[in-house]
SEPAZA-420922 format. One record per residue (C-alpha): residue number from 1; residue in three letters; z, x, y. Coordinates in nm, 2 decimals, padded with zeros to 4 digits. Layout:
! SEPAZA-420922
> NUM,ala,Z,X,Y
...
! end
This chain:
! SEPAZA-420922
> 1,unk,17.33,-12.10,-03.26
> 2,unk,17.34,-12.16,-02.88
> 3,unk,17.58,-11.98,-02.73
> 4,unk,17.49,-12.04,-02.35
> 5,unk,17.80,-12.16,-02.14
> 6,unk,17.81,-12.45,-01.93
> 7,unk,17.85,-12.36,-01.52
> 8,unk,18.21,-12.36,-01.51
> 9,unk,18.28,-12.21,-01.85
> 10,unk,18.07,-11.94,-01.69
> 11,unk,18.30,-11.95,-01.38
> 12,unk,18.58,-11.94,-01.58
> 13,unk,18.44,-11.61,-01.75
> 14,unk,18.33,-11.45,-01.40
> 15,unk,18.66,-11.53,-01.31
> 16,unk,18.85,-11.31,-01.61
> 17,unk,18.61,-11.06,-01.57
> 18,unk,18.61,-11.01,-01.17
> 19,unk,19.02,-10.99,-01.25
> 20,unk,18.97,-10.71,-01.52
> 21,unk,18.72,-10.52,-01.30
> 22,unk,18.95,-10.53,-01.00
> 23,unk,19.27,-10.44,-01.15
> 24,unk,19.20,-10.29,-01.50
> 25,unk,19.11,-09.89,-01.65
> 26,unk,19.27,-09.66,-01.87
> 27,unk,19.57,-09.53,-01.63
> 28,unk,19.65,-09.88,-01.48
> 29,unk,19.69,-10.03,-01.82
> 30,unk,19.93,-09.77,-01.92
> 31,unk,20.09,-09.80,-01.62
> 32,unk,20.13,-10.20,-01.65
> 33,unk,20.28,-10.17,-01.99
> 34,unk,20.56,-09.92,-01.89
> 35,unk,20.72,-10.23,-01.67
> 36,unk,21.00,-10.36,-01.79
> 37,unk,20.81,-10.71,-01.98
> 38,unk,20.48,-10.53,-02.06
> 39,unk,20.29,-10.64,-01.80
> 40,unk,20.29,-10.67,-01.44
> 41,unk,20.47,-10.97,-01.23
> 42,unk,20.12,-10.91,-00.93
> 43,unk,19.91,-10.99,-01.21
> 44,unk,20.08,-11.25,-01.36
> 45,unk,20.09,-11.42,-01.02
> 46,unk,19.74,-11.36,-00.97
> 47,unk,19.69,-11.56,-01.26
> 48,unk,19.89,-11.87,-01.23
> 49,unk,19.72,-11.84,-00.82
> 50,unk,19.35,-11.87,-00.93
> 51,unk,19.49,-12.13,-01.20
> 52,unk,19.41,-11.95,-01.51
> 53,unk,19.75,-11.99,-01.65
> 54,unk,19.66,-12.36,-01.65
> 55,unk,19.34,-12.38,-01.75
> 56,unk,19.44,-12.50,-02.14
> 57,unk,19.70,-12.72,-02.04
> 58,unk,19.68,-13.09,-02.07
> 59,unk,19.52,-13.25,-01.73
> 60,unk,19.83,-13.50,-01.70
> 61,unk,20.10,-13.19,-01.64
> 62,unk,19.82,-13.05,-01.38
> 63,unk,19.59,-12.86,-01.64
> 64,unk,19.23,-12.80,-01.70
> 65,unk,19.23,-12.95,-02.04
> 66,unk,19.03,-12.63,-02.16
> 67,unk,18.84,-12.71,-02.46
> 68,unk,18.86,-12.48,-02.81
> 69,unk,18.50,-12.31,-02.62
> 70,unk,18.68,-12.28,-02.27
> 71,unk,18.98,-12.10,-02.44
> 72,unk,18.80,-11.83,-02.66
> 73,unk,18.57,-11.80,-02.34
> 74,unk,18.91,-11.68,-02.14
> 75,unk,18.97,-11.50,-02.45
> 76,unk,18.73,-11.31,-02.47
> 77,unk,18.69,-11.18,-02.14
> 78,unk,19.04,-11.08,-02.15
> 79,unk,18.97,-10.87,-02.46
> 80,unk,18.67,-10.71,-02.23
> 81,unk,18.90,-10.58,-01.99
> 82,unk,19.21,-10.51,-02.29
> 83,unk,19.47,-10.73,-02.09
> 84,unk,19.83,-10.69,-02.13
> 85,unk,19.88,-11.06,-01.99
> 86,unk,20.06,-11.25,-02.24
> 87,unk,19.84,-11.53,-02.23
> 88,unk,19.83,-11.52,-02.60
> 89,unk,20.20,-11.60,-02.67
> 90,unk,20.27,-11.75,-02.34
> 91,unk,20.04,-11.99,-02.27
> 92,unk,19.81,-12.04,-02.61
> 93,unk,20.09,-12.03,-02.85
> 94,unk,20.41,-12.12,-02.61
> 95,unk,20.27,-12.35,-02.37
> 96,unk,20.03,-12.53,-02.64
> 97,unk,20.36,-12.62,-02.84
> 98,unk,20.52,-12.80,-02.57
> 99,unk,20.21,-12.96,-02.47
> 100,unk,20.17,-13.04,-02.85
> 101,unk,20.54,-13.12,-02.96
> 102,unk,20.77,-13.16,-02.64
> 103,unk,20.94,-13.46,-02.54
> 104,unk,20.78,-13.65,-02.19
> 105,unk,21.09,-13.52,-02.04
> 106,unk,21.02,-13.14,-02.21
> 107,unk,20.65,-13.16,-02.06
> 108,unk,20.77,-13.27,-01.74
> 109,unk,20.99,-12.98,-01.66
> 110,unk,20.83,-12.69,-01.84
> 111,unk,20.44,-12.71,-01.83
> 112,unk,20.42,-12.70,-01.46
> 113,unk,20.63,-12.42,-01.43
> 114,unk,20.46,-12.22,-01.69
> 115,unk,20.15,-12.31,-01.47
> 116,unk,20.32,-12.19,-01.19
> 117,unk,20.40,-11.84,-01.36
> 118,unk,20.73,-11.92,-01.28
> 119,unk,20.89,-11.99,-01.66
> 120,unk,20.77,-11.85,-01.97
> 121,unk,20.83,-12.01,-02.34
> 122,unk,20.81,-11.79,-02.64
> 123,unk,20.78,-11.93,-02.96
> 124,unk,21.01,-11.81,-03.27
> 125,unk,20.86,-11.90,-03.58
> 126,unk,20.85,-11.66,-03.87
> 127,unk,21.08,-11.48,-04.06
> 128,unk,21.12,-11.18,-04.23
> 129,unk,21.13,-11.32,-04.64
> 130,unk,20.87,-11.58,-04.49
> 131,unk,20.64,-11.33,-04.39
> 132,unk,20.31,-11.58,-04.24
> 133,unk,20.44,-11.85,-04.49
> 134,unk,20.57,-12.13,-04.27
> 135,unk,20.68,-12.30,-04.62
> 136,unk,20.94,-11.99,-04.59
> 137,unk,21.15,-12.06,-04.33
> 138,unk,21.51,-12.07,-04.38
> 139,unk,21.68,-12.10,-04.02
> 140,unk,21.88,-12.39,-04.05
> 141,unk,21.97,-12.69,-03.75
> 142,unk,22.30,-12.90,-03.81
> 143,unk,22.43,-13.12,-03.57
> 144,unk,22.17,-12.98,-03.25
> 145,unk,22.28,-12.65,-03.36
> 146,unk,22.09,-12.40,-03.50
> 147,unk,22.16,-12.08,-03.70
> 148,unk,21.94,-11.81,-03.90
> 149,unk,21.68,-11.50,-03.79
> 150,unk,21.38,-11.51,-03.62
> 151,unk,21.14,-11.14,-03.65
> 152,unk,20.82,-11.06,-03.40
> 153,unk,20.87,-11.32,-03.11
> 154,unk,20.64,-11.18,-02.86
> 155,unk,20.78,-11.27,-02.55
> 156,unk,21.12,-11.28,-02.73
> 157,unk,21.31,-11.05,-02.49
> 158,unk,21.19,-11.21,-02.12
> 159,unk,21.11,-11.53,-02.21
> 160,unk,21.29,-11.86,-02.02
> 161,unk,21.29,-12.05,-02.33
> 162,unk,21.28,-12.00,-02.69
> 163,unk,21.09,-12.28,-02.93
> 164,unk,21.25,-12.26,-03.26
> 165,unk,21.10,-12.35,-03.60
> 166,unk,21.43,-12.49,-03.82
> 167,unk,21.50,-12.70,-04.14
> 168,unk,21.70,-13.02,-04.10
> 169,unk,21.96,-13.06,-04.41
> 170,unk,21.70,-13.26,-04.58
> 171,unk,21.45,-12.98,-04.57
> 172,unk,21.22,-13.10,-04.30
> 173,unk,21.07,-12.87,-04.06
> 174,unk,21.09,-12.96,-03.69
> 175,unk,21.10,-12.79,-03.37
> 176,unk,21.40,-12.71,-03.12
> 177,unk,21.41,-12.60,-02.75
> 178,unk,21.65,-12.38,-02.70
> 179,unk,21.77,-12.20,-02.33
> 180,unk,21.69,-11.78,-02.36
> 181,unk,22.07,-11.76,-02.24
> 182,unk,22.21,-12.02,-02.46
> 183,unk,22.47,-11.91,-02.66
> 184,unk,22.47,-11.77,-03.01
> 185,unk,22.18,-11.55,-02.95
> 186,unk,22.14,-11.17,-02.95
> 187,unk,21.80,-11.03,-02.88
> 188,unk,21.65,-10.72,-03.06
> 189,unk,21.31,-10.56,-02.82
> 190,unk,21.07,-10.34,-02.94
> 191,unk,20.74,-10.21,-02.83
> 192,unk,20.43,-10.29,-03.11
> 193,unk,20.20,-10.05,-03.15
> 194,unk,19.99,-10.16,-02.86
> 195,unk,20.24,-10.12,-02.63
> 196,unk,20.34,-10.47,-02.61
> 197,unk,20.69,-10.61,-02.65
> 198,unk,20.87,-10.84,-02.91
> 199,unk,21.19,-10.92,-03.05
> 200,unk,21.43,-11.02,-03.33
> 201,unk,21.63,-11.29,-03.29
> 202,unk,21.94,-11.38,-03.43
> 203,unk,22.06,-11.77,-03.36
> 204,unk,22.45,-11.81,-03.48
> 205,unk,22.56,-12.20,-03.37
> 206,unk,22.29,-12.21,-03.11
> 207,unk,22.26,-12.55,-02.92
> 208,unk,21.89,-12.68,-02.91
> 209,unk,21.72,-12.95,-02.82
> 210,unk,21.49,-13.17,-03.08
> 211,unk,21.11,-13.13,-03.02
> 212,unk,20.91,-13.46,-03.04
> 213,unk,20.68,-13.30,-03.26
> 214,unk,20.69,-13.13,-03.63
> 215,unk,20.50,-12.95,-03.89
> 216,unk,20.17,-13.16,-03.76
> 217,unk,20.20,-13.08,-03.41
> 218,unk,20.33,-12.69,-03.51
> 219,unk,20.01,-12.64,-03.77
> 220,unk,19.69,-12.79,-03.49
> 221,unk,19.87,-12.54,-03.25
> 222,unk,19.87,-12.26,-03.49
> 223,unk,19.53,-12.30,-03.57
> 224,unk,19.42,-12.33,-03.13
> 225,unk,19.62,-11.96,-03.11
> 226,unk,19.40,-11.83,-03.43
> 227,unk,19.08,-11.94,-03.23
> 228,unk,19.24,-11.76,-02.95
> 229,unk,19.31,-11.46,-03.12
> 230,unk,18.95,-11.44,-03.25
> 231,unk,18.81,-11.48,-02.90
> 232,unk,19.04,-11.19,-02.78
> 233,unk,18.89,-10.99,-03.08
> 234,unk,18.56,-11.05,-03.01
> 235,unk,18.62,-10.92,-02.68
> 236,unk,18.76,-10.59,-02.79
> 237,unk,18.45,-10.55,-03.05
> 238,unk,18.22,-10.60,-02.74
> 239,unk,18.40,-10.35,-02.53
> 240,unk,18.45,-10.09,-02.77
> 241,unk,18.09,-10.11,-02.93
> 242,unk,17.94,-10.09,-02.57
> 243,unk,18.16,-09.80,-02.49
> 244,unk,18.07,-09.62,-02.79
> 245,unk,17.72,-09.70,-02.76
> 246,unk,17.72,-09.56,-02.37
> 247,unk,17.89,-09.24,-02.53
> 248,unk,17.65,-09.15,-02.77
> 249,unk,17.39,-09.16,-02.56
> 250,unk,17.53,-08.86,-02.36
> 251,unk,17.71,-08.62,-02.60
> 252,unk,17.51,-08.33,-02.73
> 253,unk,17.50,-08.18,-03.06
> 254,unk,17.26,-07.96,-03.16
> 255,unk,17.06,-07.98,-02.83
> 256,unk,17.00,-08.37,-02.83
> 257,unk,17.27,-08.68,-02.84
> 258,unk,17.42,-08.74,-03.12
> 259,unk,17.31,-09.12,-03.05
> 260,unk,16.90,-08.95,-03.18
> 261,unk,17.06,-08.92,-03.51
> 262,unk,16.99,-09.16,-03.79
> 263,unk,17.29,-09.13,-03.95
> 264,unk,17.43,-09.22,-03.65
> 265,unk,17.19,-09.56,-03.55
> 266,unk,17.28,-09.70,-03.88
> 267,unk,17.61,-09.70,-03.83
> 268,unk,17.58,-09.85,-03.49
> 269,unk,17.36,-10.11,-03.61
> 270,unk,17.58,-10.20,-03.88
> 271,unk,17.91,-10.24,-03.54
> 272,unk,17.60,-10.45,-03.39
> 273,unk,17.56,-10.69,-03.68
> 274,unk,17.93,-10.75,-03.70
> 275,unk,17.98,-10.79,-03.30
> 276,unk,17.68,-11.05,-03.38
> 277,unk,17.79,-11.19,-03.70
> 278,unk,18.20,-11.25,-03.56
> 279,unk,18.03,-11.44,-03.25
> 280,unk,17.90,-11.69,-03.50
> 281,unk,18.18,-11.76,-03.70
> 282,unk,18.40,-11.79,-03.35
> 283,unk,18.15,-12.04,-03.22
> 284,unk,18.10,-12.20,-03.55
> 285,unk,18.50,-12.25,-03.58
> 286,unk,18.51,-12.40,-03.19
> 287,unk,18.27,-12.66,-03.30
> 288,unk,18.42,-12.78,-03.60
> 289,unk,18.64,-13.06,-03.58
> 290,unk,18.88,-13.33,-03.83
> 291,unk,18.91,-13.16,-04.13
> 292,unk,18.65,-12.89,-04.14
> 293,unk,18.82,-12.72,-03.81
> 294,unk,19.15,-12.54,-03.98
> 295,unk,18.94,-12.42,-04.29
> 296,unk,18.64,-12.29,-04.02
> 297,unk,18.96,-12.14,-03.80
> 298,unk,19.10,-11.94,-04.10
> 299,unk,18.73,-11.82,-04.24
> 300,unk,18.65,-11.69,-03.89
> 301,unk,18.99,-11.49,-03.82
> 302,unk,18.96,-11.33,-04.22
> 303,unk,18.59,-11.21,-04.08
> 304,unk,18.63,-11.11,-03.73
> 305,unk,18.99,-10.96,-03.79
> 306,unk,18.87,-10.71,-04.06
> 307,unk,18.51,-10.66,-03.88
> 308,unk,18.75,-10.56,-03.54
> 309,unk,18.92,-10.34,-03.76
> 310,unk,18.57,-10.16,-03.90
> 311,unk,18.39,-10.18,-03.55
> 312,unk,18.70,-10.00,-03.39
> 313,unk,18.74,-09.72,-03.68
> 314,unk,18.41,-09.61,-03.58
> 315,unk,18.46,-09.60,-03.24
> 316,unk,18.71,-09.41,-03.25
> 317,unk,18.55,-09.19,-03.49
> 318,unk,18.25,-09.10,-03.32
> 319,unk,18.42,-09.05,-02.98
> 320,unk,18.62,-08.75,-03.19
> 321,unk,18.96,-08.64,-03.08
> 322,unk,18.97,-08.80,-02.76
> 323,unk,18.92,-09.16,-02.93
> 324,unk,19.28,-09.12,-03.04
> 325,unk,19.40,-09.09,-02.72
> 326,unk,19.50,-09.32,-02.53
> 327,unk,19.28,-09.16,-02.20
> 328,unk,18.98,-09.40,-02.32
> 329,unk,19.02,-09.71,-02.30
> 330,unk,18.85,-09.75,-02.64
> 331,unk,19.20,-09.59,-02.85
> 332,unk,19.37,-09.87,-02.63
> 333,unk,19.16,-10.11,-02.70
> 334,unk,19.23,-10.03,-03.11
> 335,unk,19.59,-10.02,-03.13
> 336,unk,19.58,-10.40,-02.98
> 337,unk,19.30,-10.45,-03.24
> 338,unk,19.54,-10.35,-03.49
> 339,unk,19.81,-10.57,-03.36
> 340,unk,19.58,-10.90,-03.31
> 341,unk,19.43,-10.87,-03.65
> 342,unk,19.78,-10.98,-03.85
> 343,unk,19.93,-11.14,-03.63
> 344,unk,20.03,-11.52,-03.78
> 345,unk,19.86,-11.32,-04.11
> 346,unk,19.65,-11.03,-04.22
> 347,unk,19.35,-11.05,-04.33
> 348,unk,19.46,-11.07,-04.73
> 349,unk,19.65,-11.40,-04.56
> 350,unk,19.38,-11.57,-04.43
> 351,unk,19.14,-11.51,-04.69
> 352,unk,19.40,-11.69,-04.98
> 353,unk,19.45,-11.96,-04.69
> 354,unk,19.08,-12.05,-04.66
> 355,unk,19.02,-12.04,-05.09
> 356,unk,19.35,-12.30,-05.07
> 357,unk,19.26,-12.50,-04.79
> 358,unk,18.88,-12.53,-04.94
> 359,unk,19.00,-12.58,-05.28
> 360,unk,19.25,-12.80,-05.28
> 361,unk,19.50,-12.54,-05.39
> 362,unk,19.83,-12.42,-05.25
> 363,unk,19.86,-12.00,-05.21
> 364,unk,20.13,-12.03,-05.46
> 365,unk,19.89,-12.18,-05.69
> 366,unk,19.61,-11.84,-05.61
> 367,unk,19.89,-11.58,-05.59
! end
């Protein structure tokens, strides 16, 4: 496959990775997610200033119109550098819902602040007896209000606006905007295990505002954040694979490094292939369009999630002890590996979704 970049996708990389060089190692990152939102208000500036923050946005609320390859091309280069940046939540997933489901008047106020850095939208979708099952949902809207529990909002606790997933009394799904300091909510924080933040929240009588958009607009935006998360993957995979190759190159054991051993080699080459292998299906699944793209989506999360997962055991594992910790960048880079790689489903998940999706079959049907 060719997967050369045109010039300004190429910018747009340069641009991620000239950010990530400047402001970005072990201690900073720590540093960054000790802030109050997980994340630092410079950087997020920085990012809305250089228009990155807009660069998947529609081009009438004053985007780029980033293709799927100019988004896992951001992606990626943000995994490189193991951002803490919501872009993911804020912008992929938050953003790309109002872009995809808001009203004119919706679009109007919100995307150009969220351009702007100045307002950020979380979305609340799943729920704790839904698990990824959007089929699940039980939060209920009567009357423009809406009641029932939402769990793992990222973005939940600092967010300027909440987009709700809710059944009407007829069962339908649609999609409410609701104000973070409306009333009826109470907001649970906690830190994943990468250090990032998200909540559970709790909507008694809460007054929202219907979405243009429903289950359509909700499942093509789901399936642009699972491209996304596949190019942050990627990312992390390249990173930690060419840290760990750097490393073994330089330990000793026994006299020589530990990278002359053929023990070793093959399981390097075997990180290689998958590195290799995950930047096919990610650039096989941008391509795809109609109804190939959400089966080509789900394939190429199921693969490059679990191959993250393997790629990033190792690396920890042959950097020893100190590949727990989180002094290298490369334990860092794991623990968000382990928080990408279910989030909107594990890899179990998105295996069952692909055999439904190319079958014909519902996951009830296969379970």
């Amino acid at each position: 496959m060719n997967f050369d970049l045109s010039e300004e996708q190429a910018m747009l990389r340069d641009l991620v990775d000239r950010f990530g060089a400047d402001r970005y190692d072990p201690a900073r990152r720590l540093a960054y997610l000790r802030e109050p939102r997980g994340f630092a208000d410079a950087n997020w500036a920085m990012l809305a200033e250089t228009g990155l923050l807009a660069f998947a946005l529609p081009e009438e609320a004053g985007g780029f119109g980033g293709s799927a390859v100019d988004i896992i091309t951001v992606m990626e280069a943000l995994g490189r550098c193991v951002a803490v940046e919501p872009v993911l939540p804020a912008i992929i997933l938050g953003a790309g819902l109002v872009a995809a489901a808001g009203t004119d008047s919706q679009k109007a106020t919100l995307l150009p602040a969220i351009a702007a850095g100045e307002a950020i939208v979380a979305a609340a979708l799943f729920e704790r007896q839904a698990r990824f099952d959007l089929d699940g949902i039980k939060t209920r809207v009567h009357d423009s209000r809406i009641s029932g529990t939402k769990q793992m909002v990222l973005g939940g606790s600092y967010a300027n606006h909440l987009l709700v997933a809710a059944r009407t009394g007829e069962g339908a799904l649609t999609l409410h905007l609701v104000k973070a300091d409306a009333p009826g909510i109470t907001i649970t924080p906690y830190r994943l295990v990468d250090g990032s933040i998200a909540a559970d929240l709790q909507f008694v009588d809460t007054p929202a505002q219907l979405m243009a958009g429903g289950e359509a607009a909700l499942a093509q935006t789901l399936d642009q954040v699972r491209l996304a998360i596949c190019g942050e993957l990627l990312g992390l995979m390249d990173m930690m694979f060419a840290a760990t190759l750097d490393y073994i190159k330089t330990r000793q054991q026994f006299g020589q490094p530990i990278g002359s051993f053929q023990a070793i080699q093959h399981r390097m080459a075997d990180c290689y292939a998958r590195v290799e292998l995950s930047r096919s299906h990610l650039y096989r699944a941008a391509a795809a369009d109609g109804a190939t793209c959400a089966a080509a989506v789900m394939g190429a999360k199921a693969y490059i999630a679990q191959s993250a997962m393997q790629v990033g055991e190792e690396a920890v594992q042959l950097h020893g002890g100190i590949g727990t910790t989180e002094e290298l960048m490369v334990g860092q880079a794991f623990k968000r590996v382990m928080t990408l790689s279910t989030f909107l489903g594990d890899t179990d998940h998105d295996i069952m979704a692909y055999i439904a999706i190319t079958s014909g079959a519902t996951q009830q049907d296969l379970a």
